[in-house]
C-alpha positions in Angstrom: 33.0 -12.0 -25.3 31.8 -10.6 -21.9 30.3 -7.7 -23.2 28.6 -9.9 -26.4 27.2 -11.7 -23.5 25.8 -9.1 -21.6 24.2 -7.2 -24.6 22.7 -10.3 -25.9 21.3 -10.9 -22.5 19.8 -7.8 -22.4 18.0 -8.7 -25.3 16.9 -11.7 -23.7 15.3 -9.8 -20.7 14.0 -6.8 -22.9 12.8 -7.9 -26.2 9.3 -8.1 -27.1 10.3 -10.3 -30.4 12.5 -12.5 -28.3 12.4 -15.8 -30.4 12.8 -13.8 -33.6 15.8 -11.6 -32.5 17.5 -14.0 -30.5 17.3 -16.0 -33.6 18.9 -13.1 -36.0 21.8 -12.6 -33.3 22.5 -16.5 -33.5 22.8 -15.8 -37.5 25.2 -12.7 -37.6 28.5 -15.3 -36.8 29.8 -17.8 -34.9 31.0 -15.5 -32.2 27.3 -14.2 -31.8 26.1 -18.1 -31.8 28.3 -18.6 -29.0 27.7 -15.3 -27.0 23.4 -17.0 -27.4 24.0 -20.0 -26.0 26.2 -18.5 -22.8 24.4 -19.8 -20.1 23.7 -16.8 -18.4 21.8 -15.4 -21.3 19.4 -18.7 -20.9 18.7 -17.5 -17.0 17.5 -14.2 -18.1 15.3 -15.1 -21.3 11.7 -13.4 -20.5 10.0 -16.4 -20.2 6.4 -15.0 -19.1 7.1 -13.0 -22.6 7.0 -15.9 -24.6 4.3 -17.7 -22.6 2.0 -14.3 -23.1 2.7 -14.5 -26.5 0.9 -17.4 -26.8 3.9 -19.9 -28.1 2.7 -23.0 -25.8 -0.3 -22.7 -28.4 1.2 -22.0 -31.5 3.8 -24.3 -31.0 3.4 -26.4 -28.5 6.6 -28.5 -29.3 8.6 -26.0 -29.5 6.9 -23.8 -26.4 8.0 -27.2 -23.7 11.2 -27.7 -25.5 12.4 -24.1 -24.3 10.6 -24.3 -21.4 12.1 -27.2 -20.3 15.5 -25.7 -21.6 15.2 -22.6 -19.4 14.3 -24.8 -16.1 17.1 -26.6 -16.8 19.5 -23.5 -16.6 17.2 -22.5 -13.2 15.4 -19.7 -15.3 13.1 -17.7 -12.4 10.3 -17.6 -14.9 10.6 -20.5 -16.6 10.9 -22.0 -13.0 7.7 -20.0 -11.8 5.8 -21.4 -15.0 7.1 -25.0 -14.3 6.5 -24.5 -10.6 2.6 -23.4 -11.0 2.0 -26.9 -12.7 4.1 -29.0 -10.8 1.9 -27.7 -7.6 -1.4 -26.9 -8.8 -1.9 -29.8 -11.0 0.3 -32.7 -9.6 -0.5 -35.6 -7.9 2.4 -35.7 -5.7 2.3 -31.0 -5.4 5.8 -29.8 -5.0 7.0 -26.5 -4.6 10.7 -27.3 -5.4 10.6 -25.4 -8.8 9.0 -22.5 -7.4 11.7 -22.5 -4.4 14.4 -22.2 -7.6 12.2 -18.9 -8.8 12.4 -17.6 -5.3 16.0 -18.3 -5.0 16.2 -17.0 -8.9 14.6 -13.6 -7.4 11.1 -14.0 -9.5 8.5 -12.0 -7.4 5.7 -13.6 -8.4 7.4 -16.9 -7.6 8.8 -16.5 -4.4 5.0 -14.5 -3.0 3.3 -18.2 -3.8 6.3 -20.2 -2.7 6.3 -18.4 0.3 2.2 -18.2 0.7 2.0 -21.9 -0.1 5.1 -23.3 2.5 3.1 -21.5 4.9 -0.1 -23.4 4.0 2.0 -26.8 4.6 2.6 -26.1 8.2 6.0 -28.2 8.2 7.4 -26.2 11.4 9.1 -23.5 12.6 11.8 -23.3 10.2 9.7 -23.5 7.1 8.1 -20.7 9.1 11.1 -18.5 9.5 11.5 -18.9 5.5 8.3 -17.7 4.7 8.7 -15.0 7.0 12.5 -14.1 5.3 10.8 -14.0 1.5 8.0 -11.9 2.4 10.0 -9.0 4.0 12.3 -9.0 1.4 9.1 -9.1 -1.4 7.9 -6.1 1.3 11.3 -4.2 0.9 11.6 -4.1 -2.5 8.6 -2.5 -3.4 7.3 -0.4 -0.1 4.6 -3.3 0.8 3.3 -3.2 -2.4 4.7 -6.6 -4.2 3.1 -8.7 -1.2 -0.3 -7.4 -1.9 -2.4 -6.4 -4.8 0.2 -6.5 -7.7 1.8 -10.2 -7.0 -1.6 -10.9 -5.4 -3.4 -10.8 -9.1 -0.3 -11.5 -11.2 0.0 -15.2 -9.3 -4.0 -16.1 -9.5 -3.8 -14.8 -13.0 -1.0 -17.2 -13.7 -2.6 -20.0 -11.7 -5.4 -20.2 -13.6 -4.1 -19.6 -16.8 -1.7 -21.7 -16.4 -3.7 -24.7 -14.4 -6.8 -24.1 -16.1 -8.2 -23.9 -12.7 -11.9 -22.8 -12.9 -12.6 -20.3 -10.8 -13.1 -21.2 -7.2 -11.4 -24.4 -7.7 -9.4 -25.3 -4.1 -5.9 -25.1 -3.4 -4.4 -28.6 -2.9 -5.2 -29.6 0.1 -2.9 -28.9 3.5 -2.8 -28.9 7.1 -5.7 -26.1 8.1 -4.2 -23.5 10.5 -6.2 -21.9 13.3 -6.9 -18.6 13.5 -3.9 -16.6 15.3 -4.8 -14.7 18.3 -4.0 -11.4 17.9 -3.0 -8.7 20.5 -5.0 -5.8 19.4 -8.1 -5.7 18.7 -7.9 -3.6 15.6 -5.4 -6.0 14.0 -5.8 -6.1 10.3 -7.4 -2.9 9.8 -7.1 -0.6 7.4 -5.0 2.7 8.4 -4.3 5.8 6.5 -4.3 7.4 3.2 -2.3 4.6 1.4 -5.1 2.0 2.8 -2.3 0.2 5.1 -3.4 -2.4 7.4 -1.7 -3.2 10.5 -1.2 -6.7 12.1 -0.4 -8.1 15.5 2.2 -10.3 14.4 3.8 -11.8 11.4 1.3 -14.7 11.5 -1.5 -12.9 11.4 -0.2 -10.5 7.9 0.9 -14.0 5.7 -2.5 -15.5 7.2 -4.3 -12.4 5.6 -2.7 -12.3 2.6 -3.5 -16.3 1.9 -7.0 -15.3 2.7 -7.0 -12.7 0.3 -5.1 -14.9 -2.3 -7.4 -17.7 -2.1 -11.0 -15.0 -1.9 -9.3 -13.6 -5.5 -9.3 -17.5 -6.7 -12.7 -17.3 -6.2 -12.1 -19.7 -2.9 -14.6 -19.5 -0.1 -13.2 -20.2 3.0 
Protein backbone atom coordinates (compact mmCIF):
# COMPACT_ATOMS: atom_id res chain seq x y z
CA UNK A 1 0.00 0.00 0.00
CA UNK A 2 2.99 2.34 0.82
CA UNK A 3 4.38 2.27 -2.50
CA UNK A 4 0.50 2.71 -4.21
CA UNK A 5 0.60 5.69 -2.06
CA UNK A 6 3.62 7.19 -3.03
CA UNK A 7 3.12 6.66 -6.91
CA UNK A 8 -0.29 8.01 -6.68
CA UNK A 9 1.04 10.90 -4.91
CA UNK A 10 3.41 11.51 -7.41
CA UNK A 11 0.69 11.91 -9.70
CA UNK A 12 -0.86 14.31 -7.52
CA UNK A 13 2.24 16.65 -7.47
CA UNK A 14 3.14 15.93 -11.33
CA UNK A 15 0.15 15.66 -13.36
CA UNK A 16 -1.02 18.16 -15.71
CA UNK A 17 -4.58 16.27 -16.03
CA UNK A 18 -4.84 15.97 -12.29
CA UNK A 19 -8.65 15.79 -11.81
CA UNK A 20 -9.00 13.39 -14.79
CA UNK A 21 -6.16 10.91 -13.77
CA UNK A 22 -6.65 11.05 -10.24
CA UNK A 23 -10.13 10.08 -11.20
CA UNK A 24 -9.06 6.95 -13.57
CA UNK A 25 -6.65 5.69 -10.65
CA UNK A 26 -9.73 5.89 -8.16
CA UNK A 27 -11.57 3.54 -10.94
CA UNK A 28 -8.87 0.73 -11.46
CA UNK A 29 -10.05 -1.08 -7.81
CA UNK A 30 -10.76 -0.67 -4.51
CA UNK A 31 -7.18 -0.88 -3.47
CA UNK A 32 -6.33 2.08 -5.88
CA UNK A 33 -9.51 4.04 -4.27
CA UNK A 34 -7.98 3.67 -1.07
CA UNK A 35 -4.25 4.40 -1.98
CA UNK A 36 -6.38 8.20 -3.48
CA UNK A 37 -7.87 9.05 -0.53
CA UNK A 38 -4.49 8.45 1.74
CA UNK A 39 -4.12 11.56 3.27
CA UNK A 40 -0.80 12.28 2.30
CA UNK A 41 -1.75 12.16 -1.30
CA UNK A 42 -4.39 15.12 -0.50
CA UNK A 43 -1.22 17.28 0.99
CA UNK A 44 0.57 17.01 -2.20
CA UNK A 45 -2.29 17.53 -4.92
CA UNK A 46 -0.94 20.62 -7.19
CA UNK A 47 -3.32 22.88 -6.24
CA UNK A 48 -2.06 26.17 -8.17
CA UNK A 49 -2.45 23.36 -11.14
CA UNK A 50 -6.00 23.11 -10.86
CA UNK A 51 -6.57 26.82 -9.96
CA UNK A 52 -4.45 27.72 -13.45
CA UNK A 53 -6.57 25.50 -15.12
CA UNK A 54 -9.27 27.60 -14.60
CA UNK A 55 -11.63 24.94 -12.51
CA UNK A 56 -12.86 27.87 -9.88
CA UNK A 57 -14.64 29.01 -13.27
CA UNK A 58 -15.73 26.07 -14.87
CA UNK A 59 -16.90 24.66 -11.91
CA UNK A 60 -17.11 26.75 -9.28
CA UNK A 61 -18.81 24.07 -6.95
CA UNK A 62 -16.68 21.77 -7.47
CA UNK A 63 -13.32 24.14 -7.58
CA UNK A 64 -14.29 25.38 -3.35
CA UNK A 65 -15.28 21.87 -2.59
CA UNK A 66 -11.59 20.61 -3.23
CA UNK A 67 -10.31 23.60 -2.23
CA UNK A 68 -11.72 23.52 0.86
CA UNK A 69 -10.87 19.64 1.05
CA UNK A 70 -7.13 20.24 0.51
CA UNK A 71 -7.08 23.12 3.40
CA UNK A 72 -8.49 20.89 5.41
CA UNK A 73 -5.64 18.21 5.02
CA UNK A 74 -3.10 21.56 5.41
CA UNK A 75 -2.34 21.40 1.60
CA UNK A 76 0.70 24.34 1.08
CA UNK A 77 -1.10 25.49 -2.05
CA UNK A 78 -4.45 25.05 -1.30
CA UNK A 79 -3.44 26.91 1.98
CA UNK A 80 -1.50 29.68 0.02
CA UNK A 81 -4.79 30.11 -2.29
CA UNK A 82 -7.06 30.15 0.94
CA UNK A 83 -4.47 32.31 2.64
CA UNK A 84 -4.38 35.18 -0.22
CA UNK A 85 -8.29 35.67 0.35
CA UNK A 86 -8.45 35.27 3.87
CA UNK A 87 -5.81 38.40 4.00
CA UNK A 88 -6.33 40.35 1.03
CA UNK A 89 -10.03 40.46 1.03
CA UNK A 90 -11.22 39.93 4.69
CA UNK A 91 -12.56 42.07 7.02
CA UNK A 92 -10.95 40.72 10.05
CA UNK A 93 -7.06 39.95 7.48
CA UNK A 94 -5.45 36.84 8.83
CA UNK A 95 -2.44 35.25 7.84
CA UNK A 96 -3.11 31.98 9.80
CA UNK A 97 -3.62 29.93 6.45
CA UNK A 98 -0.70 31.30 4.84
CA UNK A 99 1.44 30.52 8.23
CA UNK A 100 0.06 26.59 7.39
CA UNK A 101 1.74 27.09 3.63
CA UNK A 102 4.85 28.34 5.24
CA UNK A 103 4.94 25.65 7.67
CA UNK A 104 3.73 23.25 4.55
CA UNK A 105 7.03 24.54 2.76
CA UNK A 106 5.05 26.55 -0.13
CA UNK A 107 7.55 29.34 -1.28
CA UNK A 108 5.27 31.57 -2.52
CA UNK A 109 3.43 31.31 0.77
CA UNK A 110 5.88 31.62 3.28
CA UNK A 111 7.71 35.01 1.07
CA UNK A 112 4.12 36.91 1.73
CA UNK A 113 3.60 35.37 5.13
CA UNK A 114 6.80 36.42 6.09
CA UNK A 115 6.62 39.96 4.10
CA UNK A 116 3.24 40.61 5.56
CA UNK A 117 4.09 39.62 9.66
CA UNK A 118 6.67 42.04 9.06
CA UNK A 119 4.27 44.72 7.96
CA UNK A 120 2.18 44.03 11.33
CA UNK A 121 4.92 45.07 13.54
CA UNK A 122 3.75 42.68 16.50
CA UNK A 123 7.38 42.68 18.16
CA UNK A 124 10.45 41.20 18.30
CA UNK A 125 9.52 37.69 18.06
CA UNK A 126 7.23 38.00 15.09
CA UNK A 127 10.50 39.71 13.91
CA UNK A 128 12.83 36.89 14.53
CA UNK A 129 10.18 34.67 12.38
CA UNK A 130 10.30 36.68 9.55
CA UNK A 131 13.83 36.80 9.65
CA UNK A 132 14.01 32.57 10.09
CA UNK A 133 11.62 32.16 6.68
CA UNK A 134 13.41 34.46 4.67
CA UNK A 135 16.98 32.91 5.03
CA UNK A 136 15.67 29.66 4.58
CA UNK A 137 13.53 31.07 1.19
CA UNK A 138 17.38 32.70 0.56
CA UNK A 139 19.10 29.25 1.03
CA UNK A 140 17.08 27.29 -1.05
CA UNK A 141 17.45 29.01 -4.10
CA UNK A 142 20.92 31.19 -3.84
CA UNK A 143 18.85 34.62 -3.11
CA UNK A 144 16.86 34.17 -5.78
CA UNK A 145 13.25 32.88 -4.28
CA UNK A 146 13.17 36.16 -2.04
CA UNK A 147 13.40 38.42 -5.03
CA UNK A 148 12.16 38.53 -8.50
CA UNK A 149 10.68 34.96 -8.90
CA UNK A 150 8.34 34.77 -5.60
CA UNK A 151 8.30 38.53 -5.92
CA UNK A 152 5.97 38.24 -9.30
CA UNK A 153 4.56 34.85 -8.61
CA UNK A 154 2.78 36.30 -5.15
CA UNK A 155 1.48 39.77 -6.89
CA UNK A 156 0.46 37.64 -9.73
CA UNK A 157 -1.52 35.52 -7.35
CA UNK A 158 -2.77 38.41 -5.35
CA UNK A 159 -4.38 39.92 -7.89
CA UNK A 160 -5.70 37.10 -9.62
CA UNK A 161 -6.85 35.76 -6.87
CA UNK A 162 -8.29 39.14 -4.94
CA UNK A 163 -9.20 40.84 -8.02
CA UNK A 164 -7.24 43.58 -6.68
CA UNK A 165 -6.92 46.35 -9.31
CA UNK A 166 -3.73 47.38 -9.83
CA UNK A 167 -2.40 49.77 -7.19
CA UNK A 168 -5.00 48.84 -4.81
CA UNK A 169 -3.27 49.13 -1.02
CA UNK A 170 -2.29 46.43 1.10
CA UNK A 171 -4.52 46.21 4.24
CA UNK A 172 -3.71 48.59 6.29
CA UNK A 173 -0.77 48.08 9.24
CA UNK A 174 1.38 49.72 11.59
CA UNK A 175 3.87 52.08 9.17
CA UNK A 176 7.55 51.36 10.00
CA UNK A 177 10.21 54.09 9.87
CA UNK A 178 12.85 53.95 7.73
CA UNK A 179 15.85 51.88 9.35
CA UNK A 180 19.04 53.69 9.75
CA UNK A 181 21.51 52.03 7.98
CA UNK A 182 25.34 51.81 8.62
CA UNK A 183 26.75 52.31 5.27
CA UNK A 184 26.02 54.57 3.17
CA UNK A 185 25.80 52.43 0.10
CA UNK A 186 23.29 50.04 1.68
CA UNK A 187 20.93 48.62 -0.81
CA UNK A 188 22.98 49.03 -3.75
CA UNK A 189 23.43 47.11 -6.44
CA UNK A 190 26.89 45.08 -6.56
CA UNK A 191 28.25 42.82 -9.19
CA UNK A 192 27.63 40.86 -12.16
CA UNK A 193 24.59 38.94 -10.72
CA UNK A 194 22.98 42.57 -9.83
CA UNK A 195 23.30 41.66 -5.88
CA UNK A 196 22.48 44.34 -3.47
CA UNK A 197 23.91 44.62 -0.20
CA UNK A 198 22.15 45.74 3.07
CA UNK A 199 23.18 47.06 6.51
CA UNK A 200 21.13 44.85 8.34
CA UNK A 201 18.32 42.32 8.13
CA UNK A 202 15.78 45.15 8.54
CA UNK A 203 16.77 47.07 5.97
CA UNK A 204 16.74 43.81 3.08
CA UNK A 205 12.78 42.55 4.23
CA UNK A 206 12.10 46.55 4.25
CA UNK A 207 13.34 46.57 0.56
CA UNK A 208 11.84 43.73 -0.56
CA UNK A 209 8.12 44.98 0.81
CA UNK A 210 8.97 48.03 -1.05
CA UNK A 211 9.62 46.32 -4.15
CA UNK A 212 6.61 43.91 -3.50
CA UNK A 213 4.15 46.68 -3.00
CA UNK A 214 5.98 49.08 -6.30
CA UNK A 215 5.15 45.58 -8.48
CA UNK A 216 1.33 45.91 -7.04
CA UNK A 217 1.36 49.03 -8.56
CA UNK A 218 1.47 50.63 -4.82
CA UNK A 219 2.97 54.09 -4.45
CA UNK A 220 4.50 54.59 -1.35
Amino acid sequence: MEVLITIVGNVAATSFKLMEDLGNLRAVCRVMEHACGDQSVSQRVAMLRIYMEGLEWLDPDRYYNVLALLVGVVNPQACTLKGIADFFTGTDPSLNKLSHATVGGHNVGAYLYALMLYRKNAGAADDDIVKMYIRRLECEDDSVAIGSVCREEAAYLVNSVTWCMHGEPLPPELVRDDFPCARGDCGKVKGWEQAMLFSNEDCRIRHEIVEFEKRMGIDQ
